[in-house]
BADREN-590138 format. One record per residue (C-alpha): y, z, x. Coordinates in nm, 2 decimals. Layout:
N
Y:Z:X
Y:Z:X
...
This chain:
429
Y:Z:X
12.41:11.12:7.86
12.70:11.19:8.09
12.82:10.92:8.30
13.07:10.91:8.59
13.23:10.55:8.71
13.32:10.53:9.07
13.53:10.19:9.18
13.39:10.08:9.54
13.70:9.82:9.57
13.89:9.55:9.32
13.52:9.45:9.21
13.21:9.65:9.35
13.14:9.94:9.06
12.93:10.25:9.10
12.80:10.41:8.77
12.57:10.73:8.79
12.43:10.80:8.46
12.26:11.16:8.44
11.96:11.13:8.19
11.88:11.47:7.98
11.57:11.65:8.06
11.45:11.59:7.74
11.46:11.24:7.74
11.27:11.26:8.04
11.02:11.42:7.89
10.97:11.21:7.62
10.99:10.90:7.83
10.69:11.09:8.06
10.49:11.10:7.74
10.56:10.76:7.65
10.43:10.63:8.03
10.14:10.88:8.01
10.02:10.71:7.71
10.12:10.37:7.87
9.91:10.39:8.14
9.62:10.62:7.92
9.59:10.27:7.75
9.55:10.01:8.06
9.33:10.23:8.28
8.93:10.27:8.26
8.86:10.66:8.35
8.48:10.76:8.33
8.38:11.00:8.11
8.71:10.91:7.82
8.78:10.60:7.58
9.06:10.37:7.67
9.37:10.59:7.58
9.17:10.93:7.55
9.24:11.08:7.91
9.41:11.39:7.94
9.73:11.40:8.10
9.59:11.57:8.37
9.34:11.34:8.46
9.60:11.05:8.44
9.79:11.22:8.68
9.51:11.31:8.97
9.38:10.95:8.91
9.70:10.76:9.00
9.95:11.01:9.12
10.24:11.26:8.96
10.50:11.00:9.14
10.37:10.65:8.97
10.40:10.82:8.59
10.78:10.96:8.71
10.80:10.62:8.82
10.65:10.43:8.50
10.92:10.71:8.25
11.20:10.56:8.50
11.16:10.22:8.39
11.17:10.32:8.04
11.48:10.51:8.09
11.70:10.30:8.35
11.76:9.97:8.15
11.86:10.17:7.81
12.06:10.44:8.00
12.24:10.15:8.22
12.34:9.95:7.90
12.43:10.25:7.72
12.68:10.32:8.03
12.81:9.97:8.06
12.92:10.01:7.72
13.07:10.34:7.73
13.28:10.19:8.04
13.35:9.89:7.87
13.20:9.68:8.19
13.05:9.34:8.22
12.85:9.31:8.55
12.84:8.91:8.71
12.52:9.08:8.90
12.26:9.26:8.88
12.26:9.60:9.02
12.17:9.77:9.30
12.00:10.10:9.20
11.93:10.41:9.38
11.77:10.71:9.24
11.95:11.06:9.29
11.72:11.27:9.14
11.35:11.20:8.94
11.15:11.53:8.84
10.94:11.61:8.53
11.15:11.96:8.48
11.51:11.85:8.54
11.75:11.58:8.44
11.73:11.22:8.56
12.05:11.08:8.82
12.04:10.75:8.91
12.34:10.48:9.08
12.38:10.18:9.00
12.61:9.98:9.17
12.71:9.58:9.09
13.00:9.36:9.06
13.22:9.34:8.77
13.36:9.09:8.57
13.71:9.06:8.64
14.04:9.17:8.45
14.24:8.87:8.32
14.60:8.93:8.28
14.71:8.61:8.08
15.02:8.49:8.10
15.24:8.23:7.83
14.96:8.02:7.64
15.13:7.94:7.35
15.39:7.70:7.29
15.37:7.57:7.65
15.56:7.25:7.70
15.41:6.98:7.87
15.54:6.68:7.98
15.40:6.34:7.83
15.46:6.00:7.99
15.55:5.72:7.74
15.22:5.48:7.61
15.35:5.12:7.70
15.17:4.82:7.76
15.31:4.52:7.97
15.22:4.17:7.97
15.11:4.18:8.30
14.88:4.43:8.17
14.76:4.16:7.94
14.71:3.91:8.16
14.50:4.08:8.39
14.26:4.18:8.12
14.27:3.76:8.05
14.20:3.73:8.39
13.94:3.94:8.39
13.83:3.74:8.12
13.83:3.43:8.32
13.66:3.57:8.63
13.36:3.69:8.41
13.29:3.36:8.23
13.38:3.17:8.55
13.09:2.91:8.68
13.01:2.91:9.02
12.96:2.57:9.18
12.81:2.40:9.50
13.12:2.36:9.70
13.10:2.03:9.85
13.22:1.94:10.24
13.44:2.31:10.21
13.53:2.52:10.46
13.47:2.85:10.40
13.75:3.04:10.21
13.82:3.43:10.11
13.68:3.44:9.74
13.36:3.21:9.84
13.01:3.31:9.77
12.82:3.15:10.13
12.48:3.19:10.12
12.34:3.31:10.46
12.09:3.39:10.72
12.17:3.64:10.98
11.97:3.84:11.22
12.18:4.09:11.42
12.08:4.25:11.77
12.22:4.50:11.99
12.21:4.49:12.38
11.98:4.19:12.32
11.71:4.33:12.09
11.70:4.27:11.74
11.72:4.64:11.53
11.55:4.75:11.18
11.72:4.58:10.89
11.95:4.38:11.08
11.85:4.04:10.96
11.82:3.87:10.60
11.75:3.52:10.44
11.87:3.36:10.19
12.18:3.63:10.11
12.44:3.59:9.87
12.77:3.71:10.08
13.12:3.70:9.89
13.35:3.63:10.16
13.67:3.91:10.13
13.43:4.16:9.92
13.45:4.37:10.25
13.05:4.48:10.20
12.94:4.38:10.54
13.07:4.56:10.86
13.43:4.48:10.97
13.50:4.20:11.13
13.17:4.04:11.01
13.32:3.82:10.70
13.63:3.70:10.86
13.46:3.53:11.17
13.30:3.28:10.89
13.59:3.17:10.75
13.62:2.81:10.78
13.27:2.75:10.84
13.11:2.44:10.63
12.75:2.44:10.49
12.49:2.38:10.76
12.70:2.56:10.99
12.54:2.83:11.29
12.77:3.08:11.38
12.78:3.37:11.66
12.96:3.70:11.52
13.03:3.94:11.78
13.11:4.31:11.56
13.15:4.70:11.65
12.95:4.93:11.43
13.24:5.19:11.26
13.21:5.51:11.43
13.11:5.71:11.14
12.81:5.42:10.98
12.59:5.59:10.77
12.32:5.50:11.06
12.38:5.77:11.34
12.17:5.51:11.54
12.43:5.25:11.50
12.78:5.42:11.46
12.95:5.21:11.71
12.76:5.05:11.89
12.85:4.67:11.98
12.66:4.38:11.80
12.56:4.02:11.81
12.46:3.83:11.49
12.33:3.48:11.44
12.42:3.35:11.14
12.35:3.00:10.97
12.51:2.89:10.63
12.34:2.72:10.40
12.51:2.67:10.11
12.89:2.72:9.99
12.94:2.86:9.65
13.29:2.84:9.45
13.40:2.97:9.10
13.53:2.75:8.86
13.76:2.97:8.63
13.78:2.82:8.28
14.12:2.68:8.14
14.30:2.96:7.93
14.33:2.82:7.62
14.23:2.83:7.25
13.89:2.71:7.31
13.86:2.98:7.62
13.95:3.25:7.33
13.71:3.10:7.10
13.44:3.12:7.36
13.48:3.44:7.53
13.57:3.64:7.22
13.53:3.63:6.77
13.92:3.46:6.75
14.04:3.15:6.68
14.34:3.13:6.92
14.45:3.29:7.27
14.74:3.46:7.06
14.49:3.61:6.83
14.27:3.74:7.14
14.61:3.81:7.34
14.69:4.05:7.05
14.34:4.21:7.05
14.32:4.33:7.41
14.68:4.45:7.44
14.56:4.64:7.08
14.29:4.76:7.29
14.49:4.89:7.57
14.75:5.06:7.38
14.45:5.24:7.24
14.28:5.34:7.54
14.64:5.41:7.68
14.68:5.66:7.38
14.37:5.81:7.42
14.44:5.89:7.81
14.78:6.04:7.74
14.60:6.29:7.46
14.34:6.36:7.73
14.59:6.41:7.98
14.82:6.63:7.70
14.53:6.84:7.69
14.43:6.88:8.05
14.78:6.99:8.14
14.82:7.23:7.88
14.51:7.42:7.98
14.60:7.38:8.33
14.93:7.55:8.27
14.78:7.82:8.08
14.50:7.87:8.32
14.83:7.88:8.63
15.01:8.16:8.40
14.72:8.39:8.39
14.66:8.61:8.69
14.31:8.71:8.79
14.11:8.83:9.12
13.80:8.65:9.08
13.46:8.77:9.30
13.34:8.54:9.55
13.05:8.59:9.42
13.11:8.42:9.07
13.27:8.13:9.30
12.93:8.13:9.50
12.75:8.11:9.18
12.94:7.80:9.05
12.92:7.62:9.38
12.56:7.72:9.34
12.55:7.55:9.02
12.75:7.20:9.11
12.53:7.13:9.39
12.20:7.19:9.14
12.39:6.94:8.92
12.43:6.68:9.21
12.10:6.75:9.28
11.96:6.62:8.96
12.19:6.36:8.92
12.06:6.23:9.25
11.72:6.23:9.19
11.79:6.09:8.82
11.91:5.75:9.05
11.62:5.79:9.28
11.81:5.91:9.59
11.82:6.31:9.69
12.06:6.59:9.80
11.96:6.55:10.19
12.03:6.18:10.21
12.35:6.20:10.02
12.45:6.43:10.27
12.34:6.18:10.55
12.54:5.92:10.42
12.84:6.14:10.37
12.80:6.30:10.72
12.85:6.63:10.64
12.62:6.90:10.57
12.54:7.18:10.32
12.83:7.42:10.39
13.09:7.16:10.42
12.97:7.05:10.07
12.99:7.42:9.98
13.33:7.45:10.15
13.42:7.11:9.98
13.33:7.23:9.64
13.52:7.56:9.67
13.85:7.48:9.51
13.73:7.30:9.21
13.45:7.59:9.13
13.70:7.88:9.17
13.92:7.68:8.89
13.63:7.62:8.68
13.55:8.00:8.70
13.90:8.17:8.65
13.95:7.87:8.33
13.63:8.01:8.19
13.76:8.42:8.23
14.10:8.29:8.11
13.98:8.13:7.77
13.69:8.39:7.68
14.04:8.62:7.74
14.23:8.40:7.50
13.95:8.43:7.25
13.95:8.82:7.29
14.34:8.78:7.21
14.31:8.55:6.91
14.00:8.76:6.78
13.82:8.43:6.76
13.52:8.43:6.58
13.21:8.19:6.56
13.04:8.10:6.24
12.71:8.00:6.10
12.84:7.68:6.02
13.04:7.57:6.40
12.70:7.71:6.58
12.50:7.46:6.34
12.71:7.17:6.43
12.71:7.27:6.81
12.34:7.25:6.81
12.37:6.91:6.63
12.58:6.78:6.90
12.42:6.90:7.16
12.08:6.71:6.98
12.30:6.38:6.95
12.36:6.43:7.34
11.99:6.47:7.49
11.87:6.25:7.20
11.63:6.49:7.05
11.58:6.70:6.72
11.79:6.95:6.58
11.47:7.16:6.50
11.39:7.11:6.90
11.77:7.18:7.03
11.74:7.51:6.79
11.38:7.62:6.93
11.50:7.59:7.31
11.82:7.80:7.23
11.66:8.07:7.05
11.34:8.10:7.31
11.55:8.08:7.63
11.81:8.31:7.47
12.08:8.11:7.49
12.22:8.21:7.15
12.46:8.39:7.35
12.56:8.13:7.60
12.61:7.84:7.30
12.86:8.15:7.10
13.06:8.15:7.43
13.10:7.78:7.47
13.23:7.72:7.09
13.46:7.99:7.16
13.60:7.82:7.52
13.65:7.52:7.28
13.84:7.70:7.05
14.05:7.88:7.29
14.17:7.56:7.43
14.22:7.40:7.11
14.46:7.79:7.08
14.68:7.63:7.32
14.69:7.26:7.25
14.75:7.31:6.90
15.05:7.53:6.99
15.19:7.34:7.27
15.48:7.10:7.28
15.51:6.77:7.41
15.83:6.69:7.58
């Protein structure tokens, strides 16, 4: 087969593949027989029709057409790997030339997957702050403590302070009228949380229990309800019942309560054990993410919008189904961020064209390294990814063998090991 590669620009690719006649001929006999076997001709058993016949009953062009099908996808892969191409989609064909006496010409034209010209990988040095915990750090996990096991308790003859729980009515109206899902009874406000519209919580401070109260308030310009992004509004609102917490006493009996230790030194020593680990554990992730990053900044590579439209294409499904997992969907999510689909694209842009070229740059790395998967990492990949959707092994290996994904599981052990390339070499400074 002879095949010529013409380059369209940095990324569109043209291959023409000439076919030899006799392969055309052979695949002619193959589709004569092919359609011989599905079509009912009087007068001849299923498959028995002569050539002839075939041809008069459905037409020369439909068996050219049926041998074309046989040819294209062989000839195309065959040229792909003669070029050494990858195509990120599929490809446009046009056929040059499709006779029963000569040979076949066809185009195909698609975008290729891009060049990566990597730069340092290995060795990189990357800066690591220093793990420390404070004793402010400490106390503000005790604190946090505190606030958890606090009690809360009727507040008698208060005023209403930042930090109170008031239990309300209110019923809001605008220009007189009272509007959809303005009004509540019996609701549980923390004063200072800041949950209610501007404005709103701090014309109740002072207020004792019993209490009626006018609150005159201006709907933000940009409210998630278009029909109430500011516009001006009265509320009525009567409080019932004032609500305080009452932290518990840090002591050894608070340690003993809240926690399996005897003493508040004992617990003290726990959580800043705790945060030193966590701390660790942040500063390994954050080792790791900077090494790749500046490996994936070395490397040079003009990526297709295409492959960027793709991934975008791919973080919205993903939002999508997280969404709906929460029982809320894509539309209002956009509502209530005010923006609509291509701002989200637009907003996504950045972050998918990073995601894409850190893909190209690692499967390059492992193409450098000669990485290899085995029997035994694939294995333990499927057992993960089992341990992660809770299901079988047996099931996780059926899905990724019928939806041919044997491919796509190789290429993500390889990304891991490409990244573990670089952090193993790096240096932390």
């Amino acid at each position: 087969m002879k095949v010529t590669a013409e380059r369209i620009d940095n990324h569109k690719i043209t291959l023409e593949m000439e076919v030899p006649q006799a392969e055309v001929a052979k695949a002619l006999d193959k589709a004569y027989r092919k359609l011989a076997n599905r079509l009912n001709i009087p007068g001849f058993r299923k498959g028995k029709a002569p050539r002839k016949i075939i041809e008069m009953r459905v037409g020369k062009q439909v068996l050219l057409d049926e041998a074309f099908e046989i040819l294209a996808p062989k000839a195309y892969n065959q040229a792909l790997e003669e070029q050494n191409l990858e195509p990120v989609t599929r490809p446009e064909i046009e056929v040059v030339k499709l006779s029963e006496s000569e040979p076949l010409v066809f185009k195909a034209t698609f975008i290729r997957k891009p060049d990566v010209e990597l730069g340092e990988y290995k060795g990189l040095k990357v800066k690591v702050d220093p793990v420390a915990v404070t004793d402010e750090d400490v106390e503000r996990e005790i604190e946090a403590l505190r606030n958890r096991h606090a009690k809360m308790v009727v507040a008698e003859d208060a005023e209403l302070a930042k930090g109170d729980f008031a239990i309300i009515d209110f019923e809001g109206f605008i220009d007189g009228q009272p509007f959809k899902g303005g009004d509540a009874k019996g609701y549980p406000l923390e004063v200072g949380s800041g949950s209610f519209i501007p404005g709103f919580e701090e014309q109740l401070l002072g207020a004792k229990a019993g209490e009626e109260r006018e609150v005159n308030v201006t709907f933000p310009e940009d409210y998630f309800v278009s029909e109430l992004a500011g516009k001006q509004a009265q509320f009525k609102v009567k409080i019932h019942e004032i609500k305080r917490k009452e932290l518990p006493e840090v002591d050894d009996e608070f340690a003993k309560d809240v926690s399996e230790f005897e003493t508040l030194e004992e617990l003290k020593a726990a959580l800043r054990n705790k945060l030193e680990k966590a701390a660790q554990e942040k500063a390994e992730r954050d080792f790791r993410t900077n090494a790749v990053k500046q490996a994936v900044d070395n490397a040079k590579v003009d990526i297709p919008n295409v492959m960027i439209e793709e991934r975008i294409d791919n973080m919205i499904n993903d939002l999508d189904i997280n969404l709906q997992a929460r029982g809320a969907s894509l539309s209002q999510y956009l509502q209530y961020a005010k923006i609509d689909l291509p701002q989200l694209r637009e907003n996504y842009r950045e972050a998918a064209a990073y995601n894409v070229k850190t893909d190209l740059v690692m499967e390059q790395i492992a193409k450098e390294e000669k990485l290899q998967v085995s029997e035994e990492e694939m294995e333990a990949e499927i057992e993960a990814m089992a341990k992660m959707y809770q299901a079988s092994v047996k099931e996780v290996r059926k899905i990724v063998t019928e939806q041919n994904r044997i491919g796509a599981l190789v290429a993500t052990i390889l990304r891991k090991k490409a990244i573990q390339v670089i952090v193993n070499s790096a240096v932390k400074e």
